[in-house]
Every structure is written in structure tokens, then in C-alpha cells.
N, C-alpha and C positions, 0 to 999 in steps of 0.2 A: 201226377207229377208233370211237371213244366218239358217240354223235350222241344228241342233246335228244329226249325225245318231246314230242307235244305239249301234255299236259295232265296233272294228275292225276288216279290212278286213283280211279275214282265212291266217294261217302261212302255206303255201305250201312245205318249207322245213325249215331244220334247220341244223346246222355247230355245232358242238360241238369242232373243233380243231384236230381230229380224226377219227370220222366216221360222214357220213353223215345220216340226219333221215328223209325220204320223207313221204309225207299221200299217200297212192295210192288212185289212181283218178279214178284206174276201181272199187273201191267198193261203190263210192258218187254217192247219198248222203247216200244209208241205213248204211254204218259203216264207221267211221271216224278210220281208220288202220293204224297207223306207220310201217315203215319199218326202216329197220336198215341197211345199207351199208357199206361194209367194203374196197372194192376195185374199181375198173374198170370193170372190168368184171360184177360184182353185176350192177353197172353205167349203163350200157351200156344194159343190161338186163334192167334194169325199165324204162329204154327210152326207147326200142325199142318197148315194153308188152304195151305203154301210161301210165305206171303208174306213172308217172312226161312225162310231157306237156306242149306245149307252147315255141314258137320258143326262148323267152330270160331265160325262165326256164331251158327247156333242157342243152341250154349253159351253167347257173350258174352252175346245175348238173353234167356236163359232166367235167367242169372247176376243181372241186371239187375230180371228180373219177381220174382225171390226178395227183391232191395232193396225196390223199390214196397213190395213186399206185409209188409216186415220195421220198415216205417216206420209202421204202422199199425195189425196182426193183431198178437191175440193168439198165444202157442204153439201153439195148438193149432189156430189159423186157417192161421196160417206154415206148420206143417207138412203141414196138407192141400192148401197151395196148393203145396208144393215137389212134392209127391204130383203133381200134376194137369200141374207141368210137366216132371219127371221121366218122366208117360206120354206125351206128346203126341207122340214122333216114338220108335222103340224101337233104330235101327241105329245110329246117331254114338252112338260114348259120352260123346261130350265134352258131350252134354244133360244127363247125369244128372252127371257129375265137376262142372260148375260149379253145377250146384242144389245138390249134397250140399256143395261147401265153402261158397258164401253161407250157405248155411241152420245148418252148423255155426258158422261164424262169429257169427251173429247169437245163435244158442242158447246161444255162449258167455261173451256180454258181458252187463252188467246191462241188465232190463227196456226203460230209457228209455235205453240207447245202443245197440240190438238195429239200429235204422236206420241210425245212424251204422258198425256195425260191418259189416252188410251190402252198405253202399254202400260202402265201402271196399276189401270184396272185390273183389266184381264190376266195379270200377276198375282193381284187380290185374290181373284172369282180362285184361279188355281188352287191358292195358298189354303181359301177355305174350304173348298171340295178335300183336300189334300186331308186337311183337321177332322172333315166331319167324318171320311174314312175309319180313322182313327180311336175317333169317338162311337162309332158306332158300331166297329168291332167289339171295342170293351165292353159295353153294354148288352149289344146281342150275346156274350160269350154268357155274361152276368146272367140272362134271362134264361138260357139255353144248356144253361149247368146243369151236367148230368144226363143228356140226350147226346145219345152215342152213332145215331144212325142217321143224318141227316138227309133231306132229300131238296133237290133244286131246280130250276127250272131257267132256260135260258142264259146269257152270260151276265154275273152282276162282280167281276172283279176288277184287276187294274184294267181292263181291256174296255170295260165299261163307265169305270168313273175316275173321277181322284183318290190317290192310296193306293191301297190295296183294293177297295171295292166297296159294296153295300153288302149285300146277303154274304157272297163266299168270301169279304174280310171278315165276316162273322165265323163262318166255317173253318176259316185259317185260324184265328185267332183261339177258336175249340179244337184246332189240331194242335197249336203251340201248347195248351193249358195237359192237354191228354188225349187219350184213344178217342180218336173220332175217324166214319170213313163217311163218304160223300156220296147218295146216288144223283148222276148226274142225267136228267133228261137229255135227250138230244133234240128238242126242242124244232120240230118240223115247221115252215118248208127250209130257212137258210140255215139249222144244223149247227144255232150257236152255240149248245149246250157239247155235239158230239166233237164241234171242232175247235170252238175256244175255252169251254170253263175244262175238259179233259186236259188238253194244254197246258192251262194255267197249276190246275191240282198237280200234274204230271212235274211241271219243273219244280213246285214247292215241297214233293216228296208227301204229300197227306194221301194220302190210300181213297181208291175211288173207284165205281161200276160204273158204268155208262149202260144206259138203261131207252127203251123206244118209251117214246110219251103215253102211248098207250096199255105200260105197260104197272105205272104209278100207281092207281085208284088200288088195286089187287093186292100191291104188293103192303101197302098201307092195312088193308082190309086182314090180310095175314099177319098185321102184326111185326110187319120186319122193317117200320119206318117209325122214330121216336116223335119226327118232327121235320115242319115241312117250311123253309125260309126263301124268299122268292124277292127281287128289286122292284120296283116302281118307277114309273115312268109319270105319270101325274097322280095330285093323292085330293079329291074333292076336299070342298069344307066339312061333309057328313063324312069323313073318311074313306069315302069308295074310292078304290084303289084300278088303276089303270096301269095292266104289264103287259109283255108279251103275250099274246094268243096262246092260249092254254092252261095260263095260270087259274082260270075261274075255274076250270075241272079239277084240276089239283087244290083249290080251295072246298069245291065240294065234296069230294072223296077225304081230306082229310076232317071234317066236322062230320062225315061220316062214323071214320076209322076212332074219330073220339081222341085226334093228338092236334096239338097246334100249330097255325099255321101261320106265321108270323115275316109279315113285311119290313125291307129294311131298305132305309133311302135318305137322302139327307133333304133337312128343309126346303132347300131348293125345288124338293119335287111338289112340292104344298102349293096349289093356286086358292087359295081360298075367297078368289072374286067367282068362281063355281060354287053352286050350293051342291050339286050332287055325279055322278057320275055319268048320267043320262046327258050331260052336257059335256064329257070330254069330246073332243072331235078323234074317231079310229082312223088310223091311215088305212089304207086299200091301196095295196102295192101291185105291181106285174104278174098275170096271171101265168108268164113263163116263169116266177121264181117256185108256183106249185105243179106245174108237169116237170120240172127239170129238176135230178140233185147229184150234185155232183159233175154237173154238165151233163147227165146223160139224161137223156127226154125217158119219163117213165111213160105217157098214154100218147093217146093219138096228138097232134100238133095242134088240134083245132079243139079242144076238148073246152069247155065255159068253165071257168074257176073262178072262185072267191080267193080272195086273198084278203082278208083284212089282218095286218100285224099285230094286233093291240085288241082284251078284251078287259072288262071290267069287272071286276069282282066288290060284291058289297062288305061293307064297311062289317057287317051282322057276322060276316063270315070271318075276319080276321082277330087274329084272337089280340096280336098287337103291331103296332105299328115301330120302328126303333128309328130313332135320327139320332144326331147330333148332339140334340138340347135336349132329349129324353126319351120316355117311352110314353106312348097313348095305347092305356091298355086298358078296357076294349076301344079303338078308335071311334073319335064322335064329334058332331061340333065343337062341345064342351071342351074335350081333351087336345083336339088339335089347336084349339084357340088358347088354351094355356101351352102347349107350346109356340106358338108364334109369339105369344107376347113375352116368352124367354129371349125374343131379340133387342 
């Protein structure tokens, strides 16, 4: 039976026509903080710091700092400012797909409608993140009928994309339909699972554990996880999937445990001028973001860390892939090339 949740899913950013106004995402959940953006350069700064997040978020964001910046630069200003937010984050592709169409759109219109033509865009990019949320809720809910114990990994709701989300609009959407509870990784070293998707369940009223990464594979193996739903950050042409760091272990353990593990992301995250994943590019962030959480230094100061953000899990491993224009099940060249040519 259908049941209400309680609220709507959190606004992650907002368009006034002008300036952009993000929540940042490194203060959640203790302060819910607007920022105010006025350009590209501001743009490209809150994406890089994670204070906007989330491979179809970034984009709309980025889409957005291309308008600012198309209302007032000259060409040759526009273009080094699409440059600047093109480099700010290197694994979603969906940063550079929504820079290059704003920035094309603006180059294409005369001089003094360059802003008008770019704010127009990045309206679009919105309006269709917005949809494929939507779409890809119903569908994942469709696929996932009947799997009561979800498990998740990193943040993939409004705070990550348009909508409600990818993966956890899936999850919402199986909490509107019926009993569903949510175990939510907390997704080590920035803790977006313990401090934004707990967040996000918590205000929409769906029932939810918060769980250490480590502690997944087990819980699987026991039998107390029906099924494992994770977002995408770029998705190769063979289907191999690029998320947050950690997802490939949670893909292993559940073809382990023998339950599905199913990717959820809109077209946008599709490069298919990649033939495989060995060619995403990982980011390798600050090795103070892996001694420190919380603010508080866990080892010595000087300790050598890895930090790469983003790992790769192969296409063999996912049982399906969920967009917008459909499902690729099992992902593959074949399957993801009939969906793109749903465009």
C-alpha cells in the first residue's frame, strides 16, 4: 500500500534568474548555510571545496556559473571561465557536457543575447536532470519491487542531483509504494552517506541504519540485505561504472551474497566516446581529507595517504544500469547503445 512521506526532498540549490544560491554540503547536517554565487569562478570554487556534489548536480551548477559568467564576459572571458569550470572536478562527465552546451549556446547567439541564450540553457540542463530523477525513480521502484532491505552507498539524492535524486529517489520512491528501510553507508573519508543521505532519509520520514563501510560485505553475506542501489558518476560505453570509492567492494560482496546490485544515474552520466573504464580519469583528492574527520586529525600529521574519490566497478558485476530512457540489463555496449539512441 502507497503511504505519504513526510516532507519534501531538501532543495540543493536554487536559480533566481541572476545569481545562483547553493546549501553547502560541508556544513550538513549541523548548519543548513546558503551561499550566494555570483560568477564562474565563485562556480567552480564550490565544486571543487564539495560544497555542491553529485555528478548531475555539479553539472546543473556548473551549467549555471557558464550563464553568470555569459551575462557579462566578453568571449574570450566566457571561454576561459567555461575552461576553469570544466577543470574543477575531472570524473562526472556531466561537468564538462553541461559547460560545453551553455558555453556553445551562448557563442552561438548574437553578442547582447549571449546571456539570455546561456540562461536558457542551463534552465534546460535543470529542467532535464529534474525529469530524469523522476523517471528513474519509477523505474528503479519497478525493477526493485519487492526488495524490502535496501543498502546504499555515498550521497545520490536531491543533494546530489536533480529531483529527488538517482539511487535514493529510487529508495524514496519504494518507501512511497511500501515498507522499505534504507542501510545507509557512511561512506569514508568525507562521510557523505553518515552526514547527507541520513539527513535526507531523516527529513523524508523512510526508516534507515547508518552502517560503517566496512561493515556491508557481512551484512549482505547474512542475508540481511535484499538488494544493493548505488549513483554513477561516469558510466563507459562497455558499461563500467565509475562511483564513489567503495562502491566496487559493495559490487563484490553483493555477486557474492547472490542479490542485485543495481546502478542508477541519468544519461547524462553516459560518455560513450570511452570504450571502457580503465580510461575514466580518478580524482586523488587531499591527503588531509583521509587523516582528518570530523575536523579531528585521526594519525600522525605526516602520515602518506591515498585518497583517490572514485573507483570503478565492471559492467560483469552490475546486474543493471537504470536512466531516464530505460533500463540496461545486464549493461553493455549493445544495451547502452540502444539507450542513447532513445535520444
Amino acid at each position: 500500500m502507497a503511504r505519504s512521506l513526510t516532507s519534501t526532498p531538501a532543495a540543493a540549490l536554487r536559480w533566481d534568474g541572476r545569481r545562483l544560491h547553493i546549501v553547502d554540503q560541508t556544513l550538513l547536517p549541523a548548519t543548513e548555510q546558503w551561499l550566494d554565487l555570483e560568477c564562474a569562478q565563485d562556480t567552480a570554487e564550490a565544486i571543487a571545496r564539495l560544497a555542491v556534489r553529485g555528478a548531475p548536480l555539479i553539472g546543473i551548477a556548473a551549467a549555471y556559473g557558464v550563464a553568470m559568467e555569459a551575462a557579462r564576459a566578453d568571449e574570450a572571458s566566457l571561454t576561459a571561465a567555461a575552461a576553469a569550470l570544466r577543470a574543477a572536478r575531472p570524473t562526472a562527465v556531466n561537468l564538462a557536457r553541461a559547460v560545453d552546451r551553455v558555453l556553445d549556446a551562448a557563442l552561438a547567439a548574437a553578442p547582447d543575447e549571449r546571456g539570455r541564450a546561456a540562461r536558457a540553457e542551463a534552465e534546460r540542463i535543470h529542467a532535464e536532470e529534474d525529469a530524469a530523477s523522476a523517471a528513474i525513480a519509477r523505474q528503479g521502484a519497478d525493477l526493485l519491487a519487492g526488495a524490502r532491505r535496501i543498502l546504499t552507498h555515498c550521497n545520490t539524492g536531491a543533494l546530489a542531483c536533480g529531483g529527488a535524486g538517482s539511487a535514493l529517489a529510487v529508495a524514496f520512491e519504494l518507501a512511497r509504494r511500501g515498507e522499505v528501510s534504507v542501510l545507509a553507508c557512511e561512506t569514508r573519508p568525507l562521510l557523505q552517506g553518515a552526514r547527507l543521505t541520513t539527513w535526507e532519509l531523516r527529513r523524508l520520514g523512510v526508516p534507515h541504519e547508518l552502517l560503517v563501510d566496512g561493515a556491508a560485505a557481512g551484512l549482505m553475506r547474512r542475508g540481511e540485505v535484499d538488494a544493493v542501489i548505488v549513483g554513477c558518476d561516469r558510466v563507459a560505453a562497455n558499461g563500467d561504472v565509475a562511483n564513489k570509492v567503495g562502491t566496487y567492494a559493495h559490487a563484490l560482496a553483493a555477486r557474492a551474497a547472490g542479490i542485485p546490485f543495481v546502478v542508477a544515474g541519468p544519461t547524462s552520466t553516459i560518455d560513450a566516446s570511452i570504450s571502457s573504464g580503465d580510461e575514466i580519469v580518478i580524482e586523488e583528492r587531499a591527503a588531509d581529507e583521509v587523516r582528518h574527520a570530523g575536523g579531528a586529525l585521526l594519525t600522525a600529521e605526516d602520515t602518506p595517504c591515498r585518497n583517490p574519490a572514485f573507483d570503478v566497478t565492471p559492467a560483469e558485476l552490475v546486474t543493471a544500469l537504470v536512466t531516464e530512457r530505460g533500463i540496461a540489463s545486464p549493461p553493455s555496449r549493445a544495451s547502452i547503445v540502444a539507450l542513447l539512441d532513445g535520444e
